[in-house]
N, C-alpha and C positions, 0 to 999 in steps of 0.2 A: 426638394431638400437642399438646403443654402446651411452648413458649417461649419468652421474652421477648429482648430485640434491641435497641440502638441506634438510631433512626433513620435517623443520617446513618450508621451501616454498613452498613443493609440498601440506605439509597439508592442508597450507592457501589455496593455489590453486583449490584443491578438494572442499574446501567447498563452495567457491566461486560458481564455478559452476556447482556444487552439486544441488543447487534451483533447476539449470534445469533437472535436470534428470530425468523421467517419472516414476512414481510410481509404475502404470501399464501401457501396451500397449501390442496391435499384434503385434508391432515392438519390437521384444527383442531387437535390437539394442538400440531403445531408452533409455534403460537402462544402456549405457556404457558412458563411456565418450572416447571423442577423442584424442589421445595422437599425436602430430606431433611436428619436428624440424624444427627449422626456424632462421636462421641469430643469431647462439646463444642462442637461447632462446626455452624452450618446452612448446609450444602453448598446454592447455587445451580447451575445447567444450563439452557443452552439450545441449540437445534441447531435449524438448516435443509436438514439432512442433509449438505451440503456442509462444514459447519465446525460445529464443539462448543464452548461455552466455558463452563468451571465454576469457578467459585470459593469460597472459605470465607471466612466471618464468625463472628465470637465471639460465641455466646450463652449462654442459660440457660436447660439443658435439663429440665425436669420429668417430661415424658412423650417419648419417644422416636414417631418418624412420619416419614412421607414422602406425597407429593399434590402435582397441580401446578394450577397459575392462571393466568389468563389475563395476559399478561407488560404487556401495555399500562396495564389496568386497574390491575393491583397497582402498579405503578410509579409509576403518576398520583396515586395515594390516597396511598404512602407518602409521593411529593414533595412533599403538603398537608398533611402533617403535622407538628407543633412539633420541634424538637430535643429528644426525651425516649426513654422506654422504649416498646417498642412489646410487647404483650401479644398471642400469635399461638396460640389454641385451636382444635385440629377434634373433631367426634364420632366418635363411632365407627362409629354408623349411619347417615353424612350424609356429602359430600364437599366440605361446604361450610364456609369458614375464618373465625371470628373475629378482627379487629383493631379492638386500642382502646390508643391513647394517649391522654393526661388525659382530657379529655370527648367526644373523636370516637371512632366506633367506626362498623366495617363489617362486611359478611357477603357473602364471595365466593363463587358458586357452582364449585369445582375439580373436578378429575376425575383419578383414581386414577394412583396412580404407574404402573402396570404397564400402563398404555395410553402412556406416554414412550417411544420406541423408543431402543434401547439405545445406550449410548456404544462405540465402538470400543475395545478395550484396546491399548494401544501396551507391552508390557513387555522387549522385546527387538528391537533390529535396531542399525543404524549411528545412531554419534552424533554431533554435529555440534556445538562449542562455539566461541560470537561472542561477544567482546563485546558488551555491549548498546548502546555509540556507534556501534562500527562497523556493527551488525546496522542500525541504525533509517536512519544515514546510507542503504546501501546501499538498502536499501526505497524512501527518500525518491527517490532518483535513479535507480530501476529500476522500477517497479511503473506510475506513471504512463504509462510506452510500451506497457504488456499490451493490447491489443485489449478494445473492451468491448463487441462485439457475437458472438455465437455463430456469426457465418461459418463462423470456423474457431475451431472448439473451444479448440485448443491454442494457440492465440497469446495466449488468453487469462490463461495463465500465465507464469509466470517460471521459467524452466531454468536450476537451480540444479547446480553441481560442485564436488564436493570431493576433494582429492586431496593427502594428506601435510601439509602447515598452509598450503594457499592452497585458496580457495574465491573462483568465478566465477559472479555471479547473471547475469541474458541476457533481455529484453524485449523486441517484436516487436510491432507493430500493419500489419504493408505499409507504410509510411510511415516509418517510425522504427526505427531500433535502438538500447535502449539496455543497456550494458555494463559492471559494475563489478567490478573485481578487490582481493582483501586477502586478510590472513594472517586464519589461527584461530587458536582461542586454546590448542588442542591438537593434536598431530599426531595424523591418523588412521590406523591402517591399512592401511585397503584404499580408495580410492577410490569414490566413489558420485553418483550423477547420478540426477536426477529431474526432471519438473514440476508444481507446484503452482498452484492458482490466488491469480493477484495480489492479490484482495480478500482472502485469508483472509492472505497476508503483511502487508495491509496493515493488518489488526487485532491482527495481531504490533506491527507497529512502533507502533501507538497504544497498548499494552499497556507497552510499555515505559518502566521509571521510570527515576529519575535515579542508581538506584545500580550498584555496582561490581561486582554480580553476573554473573556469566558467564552468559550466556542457552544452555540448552542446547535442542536437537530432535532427536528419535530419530526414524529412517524406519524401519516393519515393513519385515523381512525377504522379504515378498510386494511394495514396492513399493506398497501400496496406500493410506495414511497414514501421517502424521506428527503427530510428540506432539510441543509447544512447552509446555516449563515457566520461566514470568515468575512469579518472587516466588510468590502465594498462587494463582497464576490457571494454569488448563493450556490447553490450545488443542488439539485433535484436527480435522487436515484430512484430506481427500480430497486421493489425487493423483491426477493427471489420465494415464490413458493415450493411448497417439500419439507422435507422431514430430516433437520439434521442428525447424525447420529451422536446417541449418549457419550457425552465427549466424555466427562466424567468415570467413567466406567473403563477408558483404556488406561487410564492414571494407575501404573502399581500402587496399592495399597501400603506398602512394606518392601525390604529390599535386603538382600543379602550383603552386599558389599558395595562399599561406600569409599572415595577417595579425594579431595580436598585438590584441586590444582590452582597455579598461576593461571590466568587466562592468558596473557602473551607466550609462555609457555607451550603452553596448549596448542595455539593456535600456529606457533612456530612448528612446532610437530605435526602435526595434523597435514600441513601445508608441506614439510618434508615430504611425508608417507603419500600424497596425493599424486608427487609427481610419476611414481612408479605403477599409477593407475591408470595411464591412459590409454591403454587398450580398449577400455571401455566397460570393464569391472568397477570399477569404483571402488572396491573392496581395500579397508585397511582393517587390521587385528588389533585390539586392546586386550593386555594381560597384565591385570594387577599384580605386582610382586614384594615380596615381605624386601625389608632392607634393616639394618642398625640404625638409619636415619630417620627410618617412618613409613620408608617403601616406596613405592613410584606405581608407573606406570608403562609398562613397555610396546610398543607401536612398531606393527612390520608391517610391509604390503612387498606386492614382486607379481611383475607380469614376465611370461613365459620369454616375449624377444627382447625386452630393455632390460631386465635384473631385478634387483631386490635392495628391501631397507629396510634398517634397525634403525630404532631409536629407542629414546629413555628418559622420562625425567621426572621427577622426585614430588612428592605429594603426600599427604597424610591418609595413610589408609587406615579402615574402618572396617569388622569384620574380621573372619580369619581365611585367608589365602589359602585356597584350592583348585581341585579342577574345575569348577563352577566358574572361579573370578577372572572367565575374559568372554570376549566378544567381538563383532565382525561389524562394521556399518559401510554404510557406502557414504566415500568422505565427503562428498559435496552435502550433503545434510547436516553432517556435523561441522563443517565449515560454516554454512551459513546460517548457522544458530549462534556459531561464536563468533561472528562479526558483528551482531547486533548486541553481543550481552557486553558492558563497560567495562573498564580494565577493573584490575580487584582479583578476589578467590569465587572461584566457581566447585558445586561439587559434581560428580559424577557417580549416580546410582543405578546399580545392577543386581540380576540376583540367579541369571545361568545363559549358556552362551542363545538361549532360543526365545529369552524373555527382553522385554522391551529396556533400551535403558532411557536413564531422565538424568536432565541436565538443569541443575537450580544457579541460580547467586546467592552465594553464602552469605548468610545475614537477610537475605530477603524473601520473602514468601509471597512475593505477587504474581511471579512467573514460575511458568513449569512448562519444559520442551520435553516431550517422549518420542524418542527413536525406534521403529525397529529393524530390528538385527537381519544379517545378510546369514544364510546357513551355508557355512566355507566346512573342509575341510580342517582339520589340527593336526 
């Protein structure tokens, strides 16, 4: 293989998909990425069997090749090197790769393409078209709730539905539900439901650029992966089989009490109360309280060696204030729900201190996050 390449395109390249590279494995291979020519272009790859990510850059092909490198190493060397042409020779007898831009130059020892274990082909099944705002939003406000521990396998992912032009992504860790609904950008169909794992969504939505391209993903026909094409870049995931649970069915129906807040507000309190948690409780208290202005919402926590805290701040309440209108969560959930919702009025619905509460945007009905509650103490 005879090359040459931009810098900052192979850089950009590398990092791309770089995601993929396996951190560790018995597969040393998985630690390389795949270098091959193609119709002018030097096709990047990397996998850690769970997720694939390849992409193309423009080069200048001489000799035609393919061979792969260890992803770290090559990465590091090209990031030290000038903004110029990057000159990239192997032998024929050797699996080892030449680079040299101006006066630097190196010699990587690689190992044969046909030890890369193969990419999945996705060429036909159901297809699935999001805008790219709406796709990266819903990620942003879904993917955070997946479970990150292999408990359970499947909560790990996000359960994803489509059906005629609305699609329902669905998030789950025991602790949290979170739920966003929208239109697509095409009717499908036939309806189709699957789960994927959160992290390989989650290198979808950092893939995603600022243009007006429809972001399309096809599920195979067997259920077993899915093909995401963003711009120059593909994405090949694993899905996960098993049985999510009826996400639906943790959604309260109906609610006792209801309160209207500021989101910076909110999240300035919340972020108050959290400091007094770091014991390792997490525990803050919510108590809706009647007011002549409309009523608020009162926030304490308190660990036993650092002290205690009040707060307060004002909201339209719904409902009549009792011993039922407050509750316990543990704040890092409730924080990272309201880093992702946009400034604006958010409400907060409950209906007894041992029942789940849900957090909406006022005026919008495409998201819905369900908490549940921490049993403290009053």
């Amino acid at each position: 293989m005879r090359i040459s390449c931009l810098q900052q395109n192979l850089s950009r390249g590398l990092a791309i998909v770089g995601r993929a590279v396996a951190s560790r494995s018995n597969l040393p291979v998985l630690q390389n990425v795949k270098i091959v020519t193609d119709e002018g272009m030097l096709v990047l790859t990397a996998t850690n069997l769970d997720i694939a990510i390849t992409t193309r850059i423009g080069a200048q092909i001489e000799e035609e090749g393919e061979l792969t490198i260890p992803a770290r190493l090559l990465t590091d060397f090209v990031n030290s090197l000038p903004d110029d042409r990057i000159d990239i020779v192997t032998s024929e007898d050797s699996s080892a790769v030449s680079l040299k831009c101006q006066k630097f130059e190196a010699n990587i020892n690689g190992t044969s393409a046909e030890d890369f274990p193969p990419i999945p082909e996705v060429d036909e099944g159901a297809t699935i078209k999001i805008s790219p705002q709406i796709l990266r939003d819903t990620i942003d406000h879904v993917a955070f709730a997946a479970a990150t521990e292999d408990s359970r396998p499947v909560l790990t992912g996000l359960k994803i539905e489509a059906s005629e032009d609305k699609f329902t992504f669905a998030a789950a860790d025991g602790f949290r539900l979170a739920v966003y609904e929208g239109k697509l950008a095409d009717t499908m169909s036939e309806p189709i439901e699957f789960i994927i794992p959160a992290k390989s969504m989650q290198e979808v939505g950092r893939l995603i650029g600022s243009d007006d391209s429809q972001i399309e993903f096809t599920v195979t026909p067997t259920g077993t992966h899915a093909l995401f094409n963003i711009g120059n870049v593909e994405i090949v995931s694993q899905l996960m089989p098993g049985s999510f649970p009826n996400f639906r069915s943790l959604i309260p129906s109906e609610y006792k009490h209801r309160i209207v807040l500021q989101r910076s507000e909110f999240v300035r309190a919340v972020k108050s109360a959290s400091i007094f948690t770091r014991d390792g409780s997490g525990i803050v208290r919510f108590q809706i309280i009647d007011g002549d202005d409309g009523g608020g919402i009162a926030i304490t926590s308190r660990a036993e060696e650092l002290g205690d805290h009040q707060g307060e701040i004002s909201g339209a309440v719904e409902g009549e204030v009792d011993d039922d209108s407050k509750i316990a969560f543990n704040s890092k959930y409730l924080a990272e729900v309201l880093d992702v919702l946009e400034e604006g009025d958010i409400s907060f619905e409950m209906s007894n201190p041992s029942s789940p509460g849900v957090v909406k945007r006022v005026g919008k009905q495409d998201y819905t996050h369900v908490i549940m509650p921490m049993f403290v103490q009053w």
